[in-house]
C-alpha positions as CSV (number, residue, x, y, z in Angstrom):
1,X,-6.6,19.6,15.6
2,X,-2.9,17.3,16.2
3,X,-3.0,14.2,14.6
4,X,-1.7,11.4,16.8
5,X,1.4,8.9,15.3
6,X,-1.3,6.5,14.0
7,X,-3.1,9.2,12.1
8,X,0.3,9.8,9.9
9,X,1.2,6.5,9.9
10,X,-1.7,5.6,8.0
11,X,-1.5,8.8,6.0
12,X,2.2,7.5,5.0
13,X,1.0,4.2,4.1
14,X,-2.0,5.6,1.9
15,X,0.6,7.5,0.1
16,X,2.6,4.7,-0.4
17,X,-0.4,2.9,-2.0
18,X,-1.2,6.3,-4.1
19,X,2.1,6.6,-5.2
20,X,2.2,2.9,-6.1
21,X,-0.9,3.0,-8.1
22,X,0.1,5.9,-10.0
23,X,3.3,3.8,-10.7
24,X,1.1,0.7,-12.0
25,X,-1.5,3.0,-13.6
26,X,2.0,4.6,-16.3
27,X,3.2,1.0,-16.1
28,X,-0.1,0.3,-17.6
29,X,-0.7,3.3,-20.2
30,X,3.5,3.1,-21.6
31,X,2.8,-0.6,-21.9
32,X,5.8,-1.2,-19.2
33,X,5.3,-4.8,-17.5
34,X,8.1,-3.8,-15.2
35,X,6.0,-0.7,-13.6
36,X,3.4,-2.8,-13.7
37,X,4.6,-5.5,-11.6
38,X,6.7,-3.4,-9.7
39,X,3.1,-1.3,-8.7
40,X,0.9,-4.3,-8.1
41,X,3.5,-5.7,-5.7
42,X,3.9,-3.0,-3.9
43,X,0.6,-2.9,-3.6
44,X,0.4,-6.4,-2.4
45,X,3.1,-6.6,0.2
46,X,0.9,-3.9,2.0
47,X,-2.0,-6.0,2.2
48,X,0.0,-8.8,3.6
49,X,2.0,-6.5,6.0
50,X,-1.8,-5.6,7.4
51,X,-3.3,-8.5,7.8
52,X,-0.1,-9.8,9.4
53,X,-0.2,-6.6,12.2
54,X,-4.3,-7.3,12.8
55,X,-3.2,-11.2,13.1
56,X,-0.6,-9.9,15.8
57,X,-2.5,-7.8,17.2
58,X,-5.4,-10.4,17.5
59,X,-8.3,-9.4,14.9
60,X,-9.3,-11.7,12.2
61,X,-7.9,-9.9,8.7
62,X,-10.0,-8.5,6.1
């Protein structure tokens, strides 16, 4: 079974999130405020980039 371009688009972006968290999660454990931050915004800026493409794309965001 193919994935389509939206299938691996979100499969990017839930990597990006992973890979973010992990970031946050060493931030976190070497006691690093910069990873920290650094993690949570990344983390952040995707939540507002979606809400942002459902507002243009006409649904009510999350």
């Amino acid at each position: 079974m193919t994935s389509g371009p939206r299938e691996r688009s979100r499969l990017c972006g839930l990597l990006g999130l992973l890979g973010a968290g992990v970031l946050a999660a060493v931030g976190g454990f070497l006691s690093n405020p910069w990873l920290i931050m650094v993690g949570a915004m990344v983390v952040v800026m995707a939540y507002l980039l979606r809400c942002r493409i459902r507002r243009c794309r006409g649904a009510v965001p999350l």
